[in-house]
LOZA-348733 format. One record per residue (C-alpha): residue number from 1; residue in one letter; x, y, z. Coordinates in steps of 0.2 Angstrom, whole numbers, m for minus. Layout:
i|aa|x|y|z
NUM|A|X|Y|Z
...
//
This chain:
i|aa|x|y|z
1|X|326|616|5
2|X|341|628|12
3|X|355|623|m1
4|X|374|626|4
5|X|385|623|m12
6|X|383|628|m31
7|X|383|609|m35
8|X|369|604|m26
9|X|358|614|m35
10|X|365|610|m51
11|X|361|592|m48
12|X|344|595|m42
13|X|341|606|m58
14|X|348|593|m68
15|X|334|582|m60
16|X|318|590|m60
17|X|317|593|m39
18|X|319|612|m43
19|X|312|627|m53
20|X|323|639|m44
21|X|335|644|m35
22|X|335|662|m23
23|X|355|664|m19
24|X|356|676|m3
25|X|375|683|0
26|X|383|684|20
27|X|377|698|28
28|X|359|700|18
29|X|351|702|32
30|X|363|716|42
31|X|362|726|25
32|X|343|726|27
33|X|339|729|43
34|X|354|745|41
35|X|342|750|27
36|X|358|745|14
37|X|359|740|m2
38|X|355|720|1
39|X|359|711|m18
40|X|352|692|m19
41|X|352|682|m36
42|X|338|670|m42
43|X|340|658|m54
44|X|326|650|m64
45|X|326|631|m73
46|X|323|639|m92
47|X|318|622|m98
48|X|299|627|m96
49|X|296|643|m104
50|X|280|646|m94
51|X|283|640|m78
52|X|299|650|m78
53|X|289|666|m80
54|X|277|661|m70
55|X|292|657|m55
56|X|301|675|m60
57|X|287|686|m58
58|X|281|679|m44
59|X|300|681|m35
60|X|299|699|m42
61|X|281|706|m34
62|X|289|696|m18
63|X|304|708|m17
64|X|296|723|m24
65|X|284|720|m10
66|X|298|718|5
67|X|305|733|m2
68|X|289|744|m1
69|X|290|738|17
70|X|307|744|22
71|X|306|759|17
72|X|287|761|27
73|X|301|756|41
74|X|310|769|39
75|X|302|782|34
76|X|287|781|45
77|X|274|779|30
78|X|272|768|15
79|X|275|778|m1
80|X|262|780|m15
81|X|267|771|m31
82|X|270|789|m45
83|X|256|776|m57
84|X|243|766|m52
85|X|238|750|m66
86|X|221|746|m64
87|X|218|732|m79
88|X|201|724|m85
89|X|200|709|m95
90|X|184|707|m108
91|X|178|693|m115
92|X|187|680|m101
93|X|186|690|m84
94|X|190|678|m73
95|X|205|672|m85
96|X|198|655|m85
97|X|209|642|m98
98|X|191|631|m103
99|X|187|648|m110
100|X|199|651|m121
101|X|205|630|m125
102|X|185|626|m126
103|X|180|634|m143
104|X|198|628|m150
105|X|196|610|m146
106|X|179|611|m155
107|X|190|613|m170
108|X|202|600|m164
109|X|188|588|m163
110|X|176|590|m178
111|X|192|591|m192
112|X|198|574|m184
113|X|182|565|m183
114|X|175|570|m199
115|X|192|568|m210
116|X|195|548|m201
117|X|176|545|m203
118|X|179|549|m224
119|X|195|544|m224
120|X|191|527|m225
121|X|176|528|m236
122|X|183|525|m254
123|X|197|516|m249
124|X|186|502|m239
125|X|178|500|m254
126|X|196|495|m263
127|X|202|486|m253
128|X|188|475|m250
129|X|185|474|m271
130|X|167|483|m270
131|X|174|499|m282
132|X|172|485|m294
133|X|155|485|m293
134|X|151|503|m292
135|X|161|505|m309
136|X|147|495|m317
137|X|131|506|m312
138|X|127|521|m322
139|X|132|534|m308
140|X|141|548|m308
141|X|157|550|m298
142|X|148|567|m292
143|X|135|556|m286
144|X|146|544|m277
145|X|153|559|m267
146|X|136|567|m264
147|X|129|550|m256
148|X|147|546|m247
149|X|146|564|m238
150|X|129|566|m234
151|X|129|552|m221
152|X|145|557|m212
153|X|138|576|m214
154|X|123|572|m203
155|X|135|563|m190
156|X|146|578|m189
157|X|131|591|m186
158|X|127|581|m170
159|X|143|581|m164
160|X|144|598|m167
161|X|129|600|m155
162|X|136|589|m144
163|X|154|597|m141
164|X|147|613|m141
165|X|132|608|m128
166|X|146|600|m117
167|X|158|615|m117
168|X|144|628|m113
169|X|135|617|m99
170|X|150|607|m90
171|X|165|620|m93
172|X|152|637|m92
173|X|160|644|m109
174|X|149|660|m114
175|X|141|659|m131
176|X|138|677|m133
177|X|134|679|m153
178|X|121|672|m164
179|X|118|653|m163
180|X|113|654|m183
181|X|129|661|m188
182|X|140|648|m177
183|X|130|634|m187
184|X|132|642|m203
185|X|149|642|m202
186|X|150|627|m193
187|X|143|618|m208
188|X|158|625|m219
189|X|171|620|m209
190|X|162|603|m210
191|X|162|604|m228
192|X|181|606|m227
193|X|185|593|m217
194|X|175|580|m227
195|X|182|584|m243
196|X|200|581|m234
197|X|194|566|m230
198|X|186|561|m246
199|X|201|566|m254
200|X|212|556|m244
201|X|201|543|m248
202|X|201|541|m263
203|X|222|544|m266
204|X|226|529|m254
205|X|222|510|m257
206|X|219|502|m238
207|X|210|510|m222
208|X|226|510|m212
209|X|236|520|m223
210|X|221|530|m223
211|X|216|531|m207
212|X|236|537|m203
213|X|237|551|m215
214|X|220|557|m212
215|X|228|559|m194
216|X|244|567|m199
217|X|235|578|m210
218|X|222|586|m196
219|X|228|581|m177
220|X|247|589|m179
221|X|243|605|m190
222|X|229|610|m181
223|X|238|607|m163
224|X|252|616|m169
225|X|249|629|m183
226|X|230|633|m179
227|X|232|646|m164
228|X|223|632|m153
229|X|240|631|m142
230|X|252|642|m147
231|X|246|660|m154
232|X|252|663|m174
233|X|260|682|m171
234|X|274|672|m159
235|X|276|659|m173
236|X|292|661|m186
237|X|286|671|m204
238|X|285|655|m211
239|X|276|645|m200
240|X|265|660|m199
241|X|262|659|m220
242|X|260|640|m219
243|X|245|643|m205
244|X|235|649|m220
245|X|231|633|m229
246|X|225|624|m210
247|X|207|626|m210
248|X|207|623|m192
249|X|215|641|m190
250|X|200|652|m199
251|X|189|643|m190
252|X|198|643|m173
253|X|196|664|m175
254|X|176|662|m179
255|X|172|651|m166
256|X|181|660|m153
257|X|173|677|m157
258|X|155|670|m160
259|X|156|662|m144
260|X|167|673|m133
261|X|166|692|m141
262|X|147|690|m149
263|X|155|696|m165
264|X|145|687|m178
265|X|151|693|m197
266|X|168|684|m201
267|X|167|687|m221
268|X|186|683|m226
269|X|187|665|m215
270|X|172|661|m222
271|X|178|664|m239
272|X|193|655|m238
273|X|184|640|m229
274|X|172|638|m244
275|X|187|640|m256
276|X|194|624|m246
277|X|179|615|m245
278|X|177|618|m264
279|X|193|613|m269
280|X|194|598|m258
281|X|176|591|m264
282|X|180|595|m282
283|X|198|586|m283
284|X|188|570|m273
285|X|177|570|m288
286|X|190|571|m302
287|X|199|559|m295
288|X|186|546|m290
289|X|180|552|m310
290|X|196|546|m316
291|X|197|529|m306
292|X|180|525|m313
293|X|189|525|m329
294|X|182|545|m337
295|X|163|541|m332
//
């Protein structure tokens, strides 16, 4: 679209028709075929950080590359660049996004599915006046927990199959470490994720209230504060220090090195993720414990 006038590119950056602008002053065209300094301005919709970088350096390789061929013009040869980049990626050659979103949305998923499918275990059970019933048999609240996570827990190892199969057939992302290890610490993160939902559980008194925090709790911390979407070096200090305490984010960096670098020995995310699951189990207990009245 040729543009004649400052506003009208104003009013078509106010409504999304452009991402940028390339301003070209009388005379560009004399200065360069005169081999003078020609000056053009561009300007770039900031609104979208990425596309705006994207739209910049494509503007600047186009220039650098007009240059390199007026002065081959007129000088008779095309000069050699003083250094010459020559850049390999590992681990995602082809720079493919699956490869890299893949392994994070196997997080995504399994904290989500196995914290709603908890969630509402306990507090079904008050709502529809069934706790009542459990108070009066000799169990133990260790054992109420045990039998209320062992069902879910097999659930959650098949979709763990699952979403794993699905993103190495269907999107082709490598799985170049030890299948052991990944299931190892797969069952950890498990672990944690159950005990969150357990625990929300048992410290709310109707499915929907549970069902709503068990979402608040997983989906928006690990879109947001896990590394699956936005990396945690470019987040503010203390964004960076709450990151911590999201389980998705230790095991974000496992599953992405087991899968994509074949590094299998991930010691201190494994720690911390048994530390959560621990905590989380053992606060579902004493809380259950203390609802069945000190059993």
């Amino acid at each position: 679209t040729i543009l004649t006038n400052r506003e009208e590119f104003s009013d078509g950056f106010a409504a999304n028709r452009y991402r940028a602008i390339v301003a070209i002053a009388p005379g560009f065209g004399e200065d360069i075929a005169t081999h003078r300094d020609a000056r053009f301005q561009v300007i770039v919709d900031g609104s979208d950080a990425n596309s705006a970088n994207v739209i910049s350096n494509h503007i600047k390789a186009i220039s650098q590359q007009i240059s390199l061929e007026n002065v081959a013009k007129r000088f008779g040869k095309k000069p050699e660049p003083p250094i010459e980049l020559k850049t390999r990626i590992w681990y995602n050659e082809e720079m493919r996004s699956p490869v890299f979103i893949v392994p994070g949305l196997v997080a995504l998923f399994l904290v989500m599915l196995c914290a709603l499918l908890t969630s509402v275990a306990v507090a079904r059970e008050k709502e529809f006046g069934t706790l009542e019933q459990v108070l009066t048999t000799p169990v133990h609240p260790a054992e109420v927990i045990i039998g209320k996570v062992l069902p879910y827990m097999g659930i959650a190892i098949i979709d763990t199959v699952l979403v794993i199969g699905i993103g190495i057939i269907l999107f082709d992302v490598p799985l170049r470490g030890s299948v052991l290890a990944l299931c190892g610490y797969s069952v950890v993160y498990l672990l944690v994720a159950l005990g969150m939902g357990l625990l929300i559980s048992v410290s709310v008194k109707t499915q929907q209230l549970a069902l709503m925090v068990a979402l608040m709790v997983t989906m928006i911390p690990t879109l947001l504060l896990s590394g699956l979407i936005f990396p945690i070096a470019s987040m503010p200090l203390p964004l960076q220090i709450l990151s911590n305490i999201v389980p998705a984010r230790w095991y974000i960096e496992i599953v992405r090195g087991i899968m994509l670098k074949g590094e299998n020995y991930y010691p201190i995310q494994a720690a911390v993720l048994t530390v959560m699951a621990v905590v989380t189990l053992a606060i579902s207990i004493k809380k259950f414990r203390s609802q069945m009245g000190g059993v």
